[in-house]
C-alpha positions in Angstrom: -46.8 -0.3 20.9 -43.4 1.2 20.0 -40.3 -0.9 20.6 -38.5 2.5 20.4 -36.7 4.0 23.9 -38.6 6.7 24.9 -36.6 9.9 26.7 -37.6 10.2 30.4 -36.7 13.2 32.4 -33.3 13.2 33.8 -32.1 14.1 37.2 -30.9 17.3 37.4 -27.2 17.5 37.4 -25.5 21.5 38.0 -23.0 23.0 36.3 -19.8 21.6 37.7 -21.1 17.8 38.2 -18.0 15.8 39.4 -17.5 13.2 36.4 -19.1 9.7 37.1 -16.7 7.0 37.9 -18.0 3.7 36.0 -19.3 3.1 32.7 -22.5 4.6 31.9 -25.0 4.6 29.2 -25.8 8.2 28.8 -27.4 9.9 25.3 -28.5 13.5 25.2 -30.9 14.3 27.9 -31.7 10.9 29.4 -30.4 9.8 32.7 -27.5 7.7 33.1 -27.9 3.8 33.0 -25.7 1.3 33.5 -25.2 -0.9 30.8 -23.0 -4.5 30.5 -19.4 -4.2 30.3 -19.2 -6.9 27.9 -18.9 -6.6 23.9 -20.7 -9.4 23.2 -23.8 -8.1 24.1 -23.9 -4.8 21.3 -27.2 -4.5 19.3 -27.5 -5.9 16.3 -26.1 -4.3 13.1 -24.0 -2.3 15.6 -20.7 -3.7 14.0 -21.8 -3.0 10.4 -22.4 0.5 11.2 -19.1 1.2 13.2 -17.3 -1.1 10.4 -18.8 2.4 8.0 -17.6 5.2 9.9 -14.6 3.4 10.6 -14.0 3.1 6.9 -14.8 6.5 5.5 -13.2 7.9 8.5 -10.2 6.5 7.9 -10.6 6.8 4.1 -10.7 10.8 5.0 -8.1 11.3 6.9 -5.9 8.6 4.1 -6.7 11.8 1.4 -5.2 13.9 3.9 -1.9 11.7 3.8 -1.8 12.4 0.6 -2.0 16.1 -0.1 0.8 16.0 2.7 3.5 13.6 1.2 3.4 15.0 -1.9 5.8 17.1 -1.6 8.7 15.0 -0.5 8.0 12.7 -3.5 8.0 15.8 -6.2 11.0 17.7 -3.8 13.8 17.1 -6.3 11.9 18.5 -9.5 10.0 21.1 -7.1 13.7 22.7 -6.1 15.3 22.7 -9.3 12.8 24.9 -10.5 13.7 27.5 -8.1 17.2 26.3 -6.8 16.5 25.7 -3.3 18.9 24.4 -1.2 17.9 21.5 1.3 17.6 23.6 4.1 15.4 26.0 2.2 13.4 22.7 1.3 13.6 22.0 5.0 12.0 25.0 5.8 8.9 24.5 3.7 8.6 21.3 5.5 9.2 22.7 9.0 6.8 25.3 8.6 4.0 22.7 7.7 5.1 20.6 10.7 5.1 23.9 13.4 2.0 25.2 12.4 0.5 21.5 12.3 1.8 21.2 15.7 -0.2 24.6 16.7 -3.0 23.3 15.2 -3.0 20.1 17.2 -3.2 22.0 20.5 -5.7 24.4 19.7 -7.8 22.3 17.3 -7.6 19.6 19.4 -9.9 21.6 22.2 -12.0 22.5 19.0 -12.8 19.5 18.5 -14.2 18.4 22.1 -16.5 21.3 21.1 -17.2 21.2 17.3 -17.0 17.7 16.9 -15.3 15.7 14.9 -17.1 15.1 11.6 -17.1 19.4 11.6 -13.2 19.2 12.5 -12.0 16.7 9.5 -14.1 18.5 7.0 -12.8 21.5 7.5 -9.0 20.0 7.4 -10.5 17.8 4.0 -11.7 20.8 2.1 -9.2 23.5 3.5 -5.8 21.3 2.2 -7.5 20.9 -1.2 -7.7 24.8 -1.4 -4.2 24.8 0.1 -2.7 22.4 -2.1 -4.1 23.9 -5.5 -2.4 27.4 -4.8 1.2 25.7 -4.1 0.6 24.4 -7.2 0.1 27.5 -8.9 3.5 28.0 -8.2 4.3 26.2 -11.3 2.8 28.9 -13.3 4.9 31.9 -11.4 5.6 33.8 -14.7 2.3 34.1 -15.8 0.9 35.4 -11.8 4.1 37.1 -10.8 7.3 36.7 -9.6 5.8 36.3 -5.6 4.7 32.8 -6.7 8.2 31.5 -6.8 9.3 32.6 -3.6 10.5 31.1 -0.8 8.6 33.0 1.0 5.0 31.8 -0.9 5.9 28.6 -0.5 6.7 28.5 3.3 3.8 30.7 3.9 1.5 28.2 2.1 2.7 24.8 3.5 2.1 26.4 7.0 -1.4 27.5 6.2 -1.9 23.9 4.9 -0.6 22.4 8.3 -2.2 24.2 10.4 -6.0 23.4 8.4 -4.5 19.9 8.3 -4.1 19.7 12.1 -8.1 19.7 12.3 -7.6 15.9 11.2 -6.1 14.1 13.5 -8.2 15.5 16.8 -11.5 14.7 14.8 -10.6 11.4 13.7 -9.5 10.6 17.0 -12.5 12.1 19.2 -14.8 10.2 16.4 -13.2 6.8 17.3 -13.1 6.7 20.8 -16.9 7.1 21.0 -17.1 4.1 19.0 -14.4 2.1 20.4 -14.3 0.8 23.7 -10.9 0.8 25.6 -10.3 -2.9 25.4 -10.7 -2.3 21.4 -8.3 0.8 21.2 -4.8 -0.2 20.5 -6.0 -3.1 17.7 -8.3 -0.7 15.8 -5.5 1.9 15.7 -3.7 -0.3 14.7 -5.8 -1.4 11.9 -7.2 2.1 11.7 -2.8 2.8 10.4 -3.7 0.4 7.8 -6.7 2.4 6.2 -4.7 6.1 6.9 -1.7 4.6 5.3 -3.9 4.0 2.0 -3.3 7.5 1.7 0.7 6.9 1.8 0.6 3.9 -0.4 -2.0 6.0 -3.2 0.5 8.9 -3.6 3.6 6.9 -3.8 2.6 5.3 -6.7 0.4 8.5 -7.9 3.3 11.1 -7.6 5.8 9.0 -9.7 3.2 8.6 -12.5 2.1 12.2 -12.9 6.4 13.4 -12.4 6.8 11.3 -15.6 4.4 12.8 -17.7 0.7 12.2 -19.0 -1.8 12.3 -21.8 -5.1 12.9 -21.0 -7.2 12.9 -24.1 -5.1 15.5 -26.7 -3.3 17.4 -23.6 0.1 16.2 -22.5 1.8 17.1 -19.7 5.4 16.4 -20.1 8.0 15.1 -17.1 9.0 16.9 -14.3 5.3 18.8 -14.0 5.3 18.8 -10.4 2.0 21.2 -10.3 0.2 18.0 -10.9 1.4 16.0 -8.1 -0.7 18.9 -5.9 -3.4 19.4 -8.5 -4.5 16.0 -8.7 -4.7 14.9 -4.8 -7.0 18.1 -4.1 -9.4 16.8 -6.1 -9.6 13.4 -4.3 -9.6 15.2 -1.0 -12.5 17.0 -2.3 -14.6 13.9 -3.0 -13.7 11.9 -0.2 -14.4 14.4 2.5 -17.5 14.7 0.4 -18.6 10.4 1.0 -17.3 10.9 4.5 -19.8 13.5 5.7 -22.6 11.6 3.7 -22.0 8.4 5.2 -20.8 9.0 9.2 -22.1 9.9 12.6 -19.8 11.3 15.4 -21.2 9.1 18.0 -22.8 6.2 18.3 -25.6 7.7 19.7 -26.1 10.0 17.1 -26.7 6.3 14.9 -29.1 5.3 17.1 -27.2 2.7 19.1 -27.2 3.7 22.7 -24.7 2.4 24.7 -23.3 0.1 22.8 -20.1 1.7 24.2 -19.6 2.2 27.2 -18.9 5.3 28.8 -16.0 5.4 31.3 -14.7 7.2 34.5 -14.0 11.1 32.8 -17.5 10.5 30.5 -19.7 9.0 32.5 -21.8 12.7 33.3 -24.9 14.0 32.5 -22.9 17.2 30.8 -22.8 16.8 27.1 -20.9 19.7 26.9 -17.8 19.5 29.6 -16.6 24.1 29.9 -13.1 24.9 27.8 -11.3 25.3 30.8 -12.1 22.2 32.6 -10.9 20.3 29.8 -7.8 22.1 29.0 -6.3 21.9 33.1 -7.9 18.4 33.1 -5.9 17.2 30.1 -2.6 19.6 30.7 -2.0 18.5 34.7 -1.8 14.7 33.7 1.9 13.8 33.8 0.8 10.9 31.3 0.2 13.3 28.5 3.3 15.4 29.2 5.4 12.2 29.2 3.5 10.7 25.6 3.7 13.8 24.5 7.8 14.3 24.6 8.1 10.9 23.5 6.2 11.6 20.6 8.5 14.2 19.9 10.9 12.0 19.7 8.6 9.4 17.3 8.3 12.9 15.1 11.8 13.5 14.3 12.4 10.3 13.5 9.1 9.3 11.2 9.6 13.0 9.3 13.4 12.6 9.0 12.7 9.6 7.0 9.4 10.2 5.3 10.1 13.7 3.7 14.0 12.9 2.9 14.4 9.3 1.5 12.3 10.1 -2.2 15.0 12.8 -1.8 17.9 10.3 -0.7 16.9 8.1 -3.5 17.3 10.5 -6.4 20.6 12.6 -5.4 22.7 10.0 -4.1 21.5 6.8 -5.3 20.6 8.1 -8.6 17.2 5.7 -8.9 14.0 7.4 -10.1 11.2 7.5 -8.7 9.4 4.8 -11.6 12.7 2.4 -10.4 11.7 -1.1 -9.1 13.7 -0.4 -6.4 12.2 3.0 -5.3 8.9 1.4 -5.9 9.5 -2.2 -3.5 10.7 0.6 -1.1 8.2 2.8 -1.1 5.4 0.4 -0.8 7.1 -1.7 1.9 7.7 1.8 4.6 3.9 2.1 4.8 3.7 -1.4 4.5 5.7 -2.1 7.6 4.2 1.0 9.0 0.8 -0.7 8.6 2.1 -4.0 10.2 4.1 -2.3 12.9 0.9 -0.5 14.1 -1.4 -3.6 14.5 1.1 -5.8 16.3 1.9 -2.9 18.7 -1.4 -2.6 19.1 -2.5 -5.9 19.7 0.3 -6.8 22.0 -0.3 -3.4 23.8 -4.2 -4.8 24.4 -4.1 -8.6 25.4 -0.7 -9.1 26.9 -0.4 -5.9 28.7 -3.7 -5.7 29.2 -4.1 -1.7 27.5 -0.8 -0.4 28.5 1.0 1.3 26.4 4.5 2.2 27.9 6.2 -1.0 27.8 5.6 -2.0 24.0 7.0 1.5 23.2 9.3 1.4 25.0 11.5 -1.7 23.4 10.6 -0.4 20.5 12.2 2.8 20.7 15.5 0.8 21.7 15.5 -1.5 19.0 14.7 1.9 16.6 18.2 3.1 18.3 19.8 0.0 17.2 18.2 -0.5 13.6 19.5 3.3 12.3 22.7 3.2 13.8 23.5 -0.2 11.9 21.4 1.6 8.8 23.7 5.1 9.1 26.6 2.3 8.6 25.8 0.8 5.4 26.5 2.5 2.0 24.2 -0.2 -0.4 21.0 0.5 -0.9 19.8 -2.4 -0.1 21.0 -1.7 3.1 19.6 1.4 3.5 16.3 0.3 2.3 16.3 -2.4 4.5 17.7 0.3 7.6 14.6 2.6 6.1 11.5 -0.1 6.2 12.8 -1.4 10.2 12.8 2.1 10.9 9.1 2.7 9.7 7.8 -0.2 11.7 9.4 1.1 14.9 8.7 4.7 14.9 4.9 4.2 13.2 4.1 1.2 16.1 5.2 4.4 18.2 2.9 6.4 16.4 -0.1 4.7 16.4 0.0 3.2 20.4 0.9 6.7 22.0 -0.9 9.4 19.2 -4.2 7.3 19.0 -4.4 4.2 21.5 -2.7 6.5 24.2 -4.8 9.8 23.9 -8.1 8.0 23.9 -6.9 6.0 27.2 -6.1 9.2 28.7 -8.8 11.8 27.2 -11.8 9.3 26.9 -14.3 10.4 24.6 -15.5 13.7 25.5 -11.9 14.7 26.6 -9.8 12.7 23.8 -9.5 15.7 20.8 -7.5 17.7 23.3 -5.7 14.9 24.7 -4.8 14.1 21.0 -4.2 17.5 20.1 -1.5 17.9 23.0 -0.1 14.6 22.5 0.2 15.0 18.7 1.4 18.3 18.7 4.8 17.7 20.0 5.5 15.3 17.0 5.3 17.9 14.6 7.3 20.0 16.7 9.7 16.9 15.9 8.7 16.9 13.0 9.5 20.5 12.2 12.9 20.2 13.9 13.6 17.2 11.1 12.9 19.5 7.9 15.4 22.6 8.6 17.4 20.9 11.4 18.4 17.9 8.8 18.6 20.2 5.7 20.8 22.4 7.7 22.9 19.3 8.5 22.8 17.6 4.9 24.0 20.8 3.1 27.0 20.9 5.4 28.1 17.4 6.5 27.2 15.7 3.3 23.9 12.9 3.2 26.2 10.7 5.8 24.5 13.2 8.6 20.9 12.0 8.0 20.3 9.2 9.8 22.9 9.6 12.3 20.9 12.5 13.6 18.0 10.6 14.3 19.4 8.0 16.5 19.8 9.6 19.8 15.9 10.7 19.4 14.9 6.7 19.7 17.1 6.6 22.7 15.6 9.4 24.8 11.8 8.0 23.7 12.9 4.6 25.4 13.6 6.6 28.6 10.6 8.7 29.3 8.8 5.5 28.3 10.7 3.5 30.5 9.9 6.6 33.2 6.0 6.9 32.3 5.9 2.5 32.7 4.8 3.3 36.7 2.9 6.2 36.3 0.3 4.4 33.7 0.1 1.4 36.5 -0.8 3.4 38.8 -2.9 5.5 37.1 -5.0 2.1 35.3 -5.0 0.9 39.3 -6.8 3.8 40.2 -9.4 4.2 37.3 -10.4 0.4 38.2 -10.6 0.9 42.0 -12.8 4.4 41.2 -15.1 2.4 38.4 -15.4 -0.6 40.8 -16.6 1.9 43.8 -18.9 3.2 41.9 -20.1 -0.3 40.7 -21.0 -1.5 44.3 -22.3 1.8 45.2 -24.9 1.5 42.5 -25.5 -1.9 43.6 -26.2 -0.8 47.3 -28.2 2.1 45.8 -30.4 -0.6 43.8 
């Protein structure tokens, strides 16, 4: 006899079927089950598999980190080539970041619907197209004097951000169907270690290739930025390639029913929940609105110092890029990043019990403190030291309220929009960091950078300190609503 579950015939549910309000075991077509709360009881081989997708997931959406900082790493070579100023440099940047951030919103409700393996392939294969033709720029004389532009150029790093904004909501819907809420904020957090590969890869990549290369009896000599594009396209290609061999989307789709548990918004017989259920669902929760302008705030501060300090380094220290001391910096900002994200996480899960307000919160007010003290030293020790504190604040930001946060709120048939809202409004941030601080650089001098940023970790630790209630009283009610249901499927037993 087969040990294999066999479907039954599920009760009929209509089209707008309230959302259950407990976790359920539901997959496909067969009725809704309830399953044990407790981890400890997942089928076997169930934590190899997840371990999988979590890796080539988060080995993805790491190639996408690196098609994306490559540009701040080549900027100084990039702009002498066509004299741009830093607000013109800016621009390129910010148009990246706003389109991203347009490309969160409405790719994030794509992704409820496409899913999310669909969603980071097309972000995987799109910014290798993306990034090839802004390096084609290189050869401008030989395609015509529109390569060069400005114009090109902002036009192309836009095109790139908004394909690149298909990432983020598919890695994020992927993950909260195979991560239960108790497990959110510590794999994010180890989830920033896997993403930041991608940082740690083209820091020491982009150097490398800017000071020239032989490959067999073809050299390229120093300063070839093309490369530094080039050469990360054809890693996204491959990677995007493994991760579409090797993952599933849910894991139903791998065979292990309900070994995670669905919660309040997706416990429903609907596979499919309609577009406009989802979108006034996710946009009428206070919660997201106040992540979201936080995360605004996290953007400003994590772009003001990721696409300016290779920048910083070159014009006003005067250290290349192959220094020691560029290089100890460069691998200790993701490094700190990395170690930022899994404390935050961790503390966010066992001592606050999956809250995410008050851990942000402090750490937007020590941020505050850290660049003020940094926008006061002149050494660049100093400054490095100013620039790694920074990354652990802002990316422990980052990873609690963009990942940990949006699943919490979204669950998992709700969670790409909720990501897509959330994450949007850091690359609105983000976009006000590339022009805004160019602007300011080219006029006050490099003394303006990190100034600028401070007042942004100040307002983050106020809507955090405003949203600390809210997300009390909204974790109250989800357990008074999941516990009804409990006994009223008890009674009903």
């Amino acid at each position: 006899m087969s040990m294999e579950r066999q479907p039954s015939n599920p009760p009929q549910a209509g089209h707008g079927a309230p959302l259950a309000s407990t976790a359920l075991d539901y997959v496909g077509d067969e009725p809704a089950r309830p399953v044990p709360v407790s981890l400890a009881t997942r089928p076997p081989g169930f934590r190899l598999r997840r371990g999988r997708n979590w890796f080539f997931v988060g080995l993805n959406y790491a190639s996408y980190y690196v098609n994306r900082y490559n540009l701040s790493l080549a900027s100084t070579d990039f702009c002498n080539t066509f004299g741009f100023s830093n607000t013109q440099y800016g621009l390129i940047q910010s148009g990246r970041n706003w389109c991203y951030a347009i490309g969160q919103f409405w790719n994030g409700l794509l992704a409820d619907r496409l899913g999310g393996r669909t969603c980071m392939a097309i972000g995987g294969f799109g910014t290798a197209v993306m990034n090839v033709l802004f390096g084609l720029g290189w050869y401008y004389n030989a395609f015509g004097p529109v390569f060069g532009t400005l114009a090109w150029f902002v036009a192309l790093r836009s095109i790139d951000g908004y394909i690149q904004a298909f990432g983020a909501p598919g890695m994020v819907k992927m993950n909260t169907a195979w991560f239960a809420r108790s497990e959110r904020g510590r794999f994010a957090g180890i989830f920033g270690l896997m993403i930041n590969l991608g940082r740690f890869s083209i820091n020491v990549l982009a150097p490398a290739l800017l000071a020239g290369f032989t490959l067999w009896s073809y050299t390229v000599p120093a300063g070839s930025w093309q490369w530094v594009f080039f050469v990360p396209a054809c890693i996204s290609v491959l990677i995007t390639s493994l991760m579409l061999l090797m993952t599933k989307n849910t894991p139903e789709e791998a065979g292990y029913a309900g070994a995670v548990p669905l919660e309040t918004l997706d416990a429903t017989h609907r596979e499919l929940i309609p577009l406009y259920e989802i979108f006034w669902t996710i946009l009428r929760n206070p919660l997201v609105w106040l992540t979201a302008w936080a995360y605004f705030c996290t953007g400003v501060v994590r772009y003001g110092v990721d696409d300016w300090f290779p920048k910083y380094f070159r014009e006003v220290q005067k250290v290349s890029l192959t220094s020691t001391a560029f290089q100890v910096t460069a691998f200790l900002i993701p490094a700190s990043a990395t170690l930022g994200s899994i404390m935050s996480g961790y503390i966010s899960d066992l001592a606050f019990k999956g809250r995410r307000a008050p851990v942000a919160a402090a750490l937007y007010f020590v941020e505050t403190g850290i660049i003020l003290i940094g926008a006061q030293a002149h050494s660049l020790v100093g400054v490095c030291t100013a620039l790694v504190l920074t990354a652990f604040t802002c990316n422990s930001t980052h990873s609690i309220l963009g990942t940990a946060a949006a699943m919490d709120i979204g669950g998992r048939k709700m969670a790409g929009f909720a990501a897509g809202v959330i994450d949007s409004w850091q690359y609105i941030g983000a976009g006000l960091a590339g022009v805004g601080l160019g602007r300011l650089i080219d006029h006050y001098g490099w003394d303006a950078w990190l100034y600028a940023m401070a007042g942004f970790g100040a307002l983050g630790g106020m809507l955090m300190l405003v949203m600390m209630p809210l997300e009390r009283r909204w974790a109250a009610a989800r357990a008074k609503a999941a516990a009804a249901h409990d006994g009223g499927g008890a009674r009903r037993g």
